[in-house]
C-alpha positions in Angstrom: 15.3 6.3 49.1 16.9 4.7 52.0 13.5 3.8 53.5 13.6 1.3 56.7 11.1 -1.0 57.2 9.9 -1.6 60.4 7.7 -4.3 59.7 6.4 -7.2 56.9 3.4 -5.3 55.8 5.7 -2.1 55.5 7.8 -4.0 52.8 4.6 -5.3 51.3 2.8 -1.8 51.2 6.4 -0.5 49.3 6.3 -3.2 47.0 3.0 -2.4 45.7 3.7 0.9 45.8 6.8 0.4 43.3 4.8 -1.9 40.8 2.1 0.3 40.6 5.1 3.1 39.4 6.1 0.8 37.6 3.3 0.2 35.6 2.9 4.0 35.4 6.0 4.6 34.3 5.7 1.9 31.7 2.8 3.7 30.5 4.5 6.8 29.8 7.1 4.8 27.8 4.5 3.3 25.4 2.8 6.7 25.4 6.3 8.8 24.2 7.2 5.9 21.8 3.3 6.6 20.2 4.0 9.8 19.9 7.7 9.4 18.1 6.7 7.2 15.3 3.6 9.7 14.7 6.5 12.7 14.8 8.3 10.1 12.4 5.6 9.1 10.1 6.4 12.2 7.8 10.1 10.8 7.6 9.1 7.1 6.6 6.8 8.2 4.3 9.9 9.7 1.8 12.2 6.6 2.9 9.1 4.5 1.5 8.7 6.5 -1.7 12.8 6.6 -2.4 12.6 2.3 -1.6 10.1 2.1 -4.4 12.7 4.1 -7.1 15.4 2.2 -5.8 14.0 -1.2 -6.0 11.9 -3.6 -7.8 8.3 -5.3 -6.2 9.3 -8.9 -8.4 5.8 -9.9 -7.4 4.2 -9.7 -10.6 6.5 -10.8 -13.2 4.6 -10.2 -15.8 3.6 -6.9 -15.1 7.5 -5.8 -14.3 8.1 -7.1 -17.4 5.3 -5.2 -19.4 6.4 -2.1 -17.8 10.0 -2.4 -18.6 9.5 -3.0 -22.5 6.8 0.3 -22.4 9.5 2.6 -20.6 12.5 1.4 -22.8 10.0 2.3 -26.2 8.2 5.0 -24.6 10.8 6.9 -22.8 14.3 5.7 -23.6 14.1 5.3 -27.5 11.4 8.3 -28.1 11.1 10.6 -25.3 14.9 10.7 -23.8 16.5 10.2 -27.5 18.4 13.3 -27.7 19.5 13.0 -24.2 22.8 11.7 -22.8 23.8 8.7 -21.9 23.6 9.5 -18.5 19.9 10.6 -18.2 19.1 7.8 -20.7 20.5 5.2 -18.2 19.4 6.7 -14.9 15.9 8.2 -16.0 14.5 4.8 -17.1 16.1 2.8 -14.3 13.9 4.5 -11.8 10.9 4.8 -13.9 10.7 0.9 -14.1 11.1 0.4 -10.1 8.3 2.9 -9.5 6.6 1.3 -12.1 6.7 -2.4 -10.8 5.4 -0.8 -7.4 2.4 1.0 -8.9 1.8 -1.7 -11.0 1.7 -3.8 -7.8 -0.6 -1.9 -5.9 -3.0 -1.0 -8.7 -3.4 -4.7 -10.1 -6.7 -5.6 -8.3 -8.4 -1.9 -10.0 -6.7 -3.0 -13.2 -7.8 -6.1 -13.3 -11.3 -5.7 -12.4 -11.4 -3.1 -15.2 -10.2 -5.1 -17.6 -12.7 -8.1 -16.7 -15.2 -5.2 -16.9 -14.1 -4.5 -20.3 -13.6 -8.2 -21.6 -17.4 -8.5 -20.3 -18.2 -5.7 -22.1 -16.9 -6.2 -25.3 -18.4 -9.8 -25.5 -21.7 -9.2 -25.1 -21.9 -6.4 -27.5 -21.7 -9.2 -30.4 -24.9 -11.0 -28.5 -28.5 -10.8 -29.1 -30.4 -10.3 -25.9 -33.3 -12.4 -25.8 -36.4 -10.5 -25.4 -38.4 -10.8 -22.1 -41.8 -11.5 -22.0 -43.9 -8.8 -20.6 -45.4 -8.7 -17.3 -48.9 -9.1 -17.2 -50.9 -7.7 -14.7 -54.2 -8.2 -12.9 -55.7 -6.6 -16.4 -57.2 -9.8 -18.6 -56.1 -10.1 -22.3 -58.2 -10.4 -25.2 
């Protein structure tokens, strides 16, 4: 490693040479980091789905809110009545953070289904008007 250079384009030809390792090496780095967070996706994956029991999306109020009332009716006062206090605390708690999550995610399907439905439901009252028949190149009497 103790090279001596005998002249300017010597040190220029090894400084090159060290940038293009460099760049190399740099490479390699990005490469093995790549490959670690694809070894690790598995891992963040269940860190992900234990985040969405232990905490609450508050981005749609509303829907938390709707959620909460049907898993304290559903689940705490039917379902989970005979069970201890324990379970009936716990069991609920993270049934309404999953909740808010799913909820979260599947609002754009649930809405759009439920548009879907409104539409459909109103214009089953309706009268559609009648089209008139195309006529051809046939004449009419």
């Amino acid at each position: 490693m103790n090279k001596r250079f005998h002249s300017y384009d010597d040190l220029l030809k090894e400084k090159q040479h060290l940038e293009v390792l460099l760049q190399v090496q740099k490479q390699v780095i990005r490469s093995d980091i790549r490959d670690l967070k694809e070894q690790l996706k598995p891992i963040q994956d269940v860190i992900e789905v234990i985040k969405k029991f232990t905490t609450k999306d508050k981005t749609n109020l509303l829907l938390t809110i709707g959620s909460d009332i049907a898993i304290n009716t559903l689940i705490k006062k039917f379902i989970l009545s005979r069970a201890g206090w324990f379970i009936r605390t716990v069991v609920p708690y993270f049934l309404k953070n999953y909740s808010s999550h799913f909820l979260a995610e599947q609002k754009e399907k649930w809405l759009d289904k439920l548009s879907a439905w409104i539409s459909h439901r109103n214009g089953k009252g309706k009268k559609k008007e009648e089209e008139p028949e195309e006529q051809g190149d046939e004449d009419v009497l």
